[in-house]
Backbone as CSV, one residue per row, in Angstrom:
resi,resn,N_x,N_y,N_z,CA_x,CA_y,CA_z,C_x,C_y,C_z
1,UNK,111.234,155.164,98.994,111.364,154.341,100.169,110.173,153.386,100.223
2,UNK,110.680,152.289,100.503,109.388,151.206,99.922,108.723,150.642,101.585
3,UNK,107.347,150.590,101.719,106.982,150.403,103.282,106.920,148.760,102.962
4,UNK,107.554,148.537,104.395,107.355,147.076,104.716,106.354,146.145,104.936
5,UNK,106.078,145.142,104.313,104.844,144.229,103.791,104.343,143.981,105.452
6,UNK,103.291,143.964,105.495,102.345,143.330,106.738,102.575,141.928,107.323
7,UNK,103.140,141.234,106.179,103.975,139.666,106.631,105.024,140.431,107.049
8,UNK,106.204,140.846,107.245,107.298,141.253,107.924,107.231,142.138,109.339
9,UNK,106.085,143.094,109.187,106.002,143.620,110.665,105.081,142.557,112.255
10,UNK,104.400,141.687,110.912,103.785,140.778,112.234,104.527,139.551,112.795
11,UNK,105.577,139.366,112.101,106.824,138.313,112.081,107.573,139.221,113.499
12,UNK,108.114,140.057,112.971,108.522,141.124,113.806,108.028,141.450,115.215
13,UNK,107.005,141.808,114.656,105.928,141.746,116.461,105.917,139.988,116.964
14,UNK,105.902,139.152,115.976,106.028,137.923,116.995,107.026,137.718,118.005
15,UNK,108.102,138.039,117.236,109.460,137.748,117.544,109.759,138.637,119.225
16,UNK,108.634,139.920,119.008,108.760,140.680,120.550,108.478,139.786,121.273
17,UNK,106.983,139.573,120.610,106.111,138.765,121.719,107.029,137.245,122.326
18,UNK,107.303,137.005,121.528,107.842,135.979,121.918,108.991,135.795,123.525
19,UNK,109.921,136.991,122.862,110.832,137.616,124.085,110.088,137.640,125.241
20,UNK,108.797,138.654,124.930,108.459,138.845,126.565,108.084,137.576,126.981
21,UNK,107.252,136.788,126.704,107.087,135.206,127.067,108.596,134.673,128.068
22,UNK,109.194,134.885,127.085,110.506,133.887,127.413,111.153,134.535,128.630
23,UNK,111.296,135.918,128.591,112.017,136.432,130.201,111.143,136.561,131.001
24,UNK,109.442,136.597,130.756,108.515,136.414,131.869,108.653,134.922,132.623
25,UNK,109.239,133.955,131.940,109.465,132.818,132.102,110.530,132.587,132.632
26,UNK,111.739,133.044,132.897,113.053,133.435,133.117,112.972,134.177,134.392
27,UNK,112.453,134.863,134.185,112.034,135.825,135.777,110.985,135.509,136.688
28,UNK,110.431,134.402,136.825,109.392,133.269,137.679,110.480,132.517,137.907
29,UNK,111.200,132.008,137.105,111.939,130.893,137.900,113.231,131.559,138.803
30,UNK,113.874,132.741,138.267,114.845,133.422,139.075,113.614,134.038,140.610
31,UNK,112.378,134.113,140.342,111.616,134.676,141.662,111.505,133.701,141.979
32,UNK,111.298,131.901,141.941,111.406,130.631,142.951,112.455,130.902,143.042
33,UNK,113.748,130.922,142.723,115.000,131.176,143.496,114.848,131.605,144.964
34,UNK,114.417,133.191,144.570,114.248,134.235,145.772,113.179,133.685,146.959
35,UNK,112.026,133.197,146.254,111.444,132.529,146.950,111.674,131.900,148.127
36,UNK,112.506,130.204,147.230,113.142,129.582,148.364,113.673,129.815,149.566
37,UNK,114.251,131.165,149.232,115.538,132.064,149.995,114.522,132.617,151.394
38,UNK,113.300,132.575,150.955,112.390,133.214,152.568,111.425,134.385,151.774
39,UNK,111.757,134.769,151.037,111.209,136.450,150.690,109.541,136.206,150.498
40,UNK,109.088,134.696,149.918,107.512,134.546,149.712,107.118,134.702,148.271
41,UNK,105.854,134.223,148.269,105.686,134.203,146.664,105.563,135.179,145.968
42,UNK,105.120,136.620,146.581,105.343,137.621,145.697,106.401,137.536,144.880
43,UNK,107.885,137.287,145.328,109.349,136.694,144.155,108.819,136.406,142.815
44,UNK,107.788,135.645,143.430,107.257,135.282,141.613,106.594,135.439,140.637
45,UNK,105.856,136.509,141.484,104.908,137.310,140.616,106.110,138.457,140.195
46,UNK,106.695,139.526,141.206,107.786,140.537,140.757,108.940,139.832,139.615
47,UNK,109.228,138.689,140.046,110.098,138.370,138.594,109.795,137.700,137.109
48,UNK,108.330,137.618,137.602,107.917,137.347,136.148,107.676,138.788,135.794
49,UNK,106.955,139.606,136.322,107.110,140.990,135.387,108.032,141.567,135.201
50,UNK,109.299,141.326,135.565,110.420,142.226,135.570,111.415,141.424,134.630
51,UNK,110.775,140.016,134.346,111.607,139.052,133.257,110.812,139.846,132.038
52,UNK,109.519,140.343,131.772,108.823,140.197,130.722,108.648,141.869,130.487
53,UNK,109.539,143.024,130.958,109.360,143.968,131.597,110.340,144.644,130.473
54,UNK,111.610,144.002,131.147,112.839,144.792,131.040,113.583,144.300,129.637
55,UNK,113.604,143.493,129.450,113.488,142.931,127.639,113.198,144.168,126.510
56,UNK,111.467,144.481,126.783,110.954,145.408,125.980,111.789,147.060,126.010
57,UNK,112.203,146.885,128.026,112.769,148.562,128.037,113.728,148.360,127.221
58,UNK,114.761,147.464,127.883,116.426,147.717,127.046,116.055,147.299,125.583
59,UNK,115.644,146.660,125.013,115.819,147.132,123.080,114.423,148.151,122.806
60,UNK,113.842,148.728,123.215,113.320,150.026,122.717,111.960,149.671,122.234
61,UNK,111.568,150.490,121.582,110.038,150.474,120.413,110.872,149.338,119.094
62,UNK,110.310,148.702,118.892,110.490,147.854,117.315,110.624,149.191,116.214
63,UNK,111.169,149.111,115.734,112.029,149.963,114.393,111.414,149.050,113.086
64,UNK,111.327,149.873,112.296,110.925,149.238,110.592,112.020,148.659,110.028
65,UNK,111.930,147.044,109.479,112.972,146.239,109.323,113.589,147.249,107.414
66,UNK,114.634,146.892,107.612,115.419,147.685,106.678,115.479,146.816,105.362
């Protein structure tokens, strides 16, 4: 079983990193939504962590590329 090169797992970890970026980013603008709505700016602090949050829960720990 051959271990995977150090260029492929940090590609890999980018590709997380990247995700959380993008739904932390996704979940600030769905919390100005809420915002608008009356609730206050906390909306936008809670939906940026919960954009950049829940990404990582639902697909798991990163797995060794095959």
């Amino acid at each position: 079983m051959a271990v995977p090169s150090r260029a492929i797992v940090e590609i890999s970890m980018g590709k997380r990193i990247m995700l959380v970026i993008v739904g932390a980013g996704i979940g600030s603008l769905a919390g100005l939504l809420v915002s608008f709505l009356g609730v206050g700016n906390w909306a936008l602090i809670a939906g940026a962590v919960l954009g950049g949050v829940i990404p990582s829960w639902v697909l798991g720990p990163p797995s060794r590329p095959s």
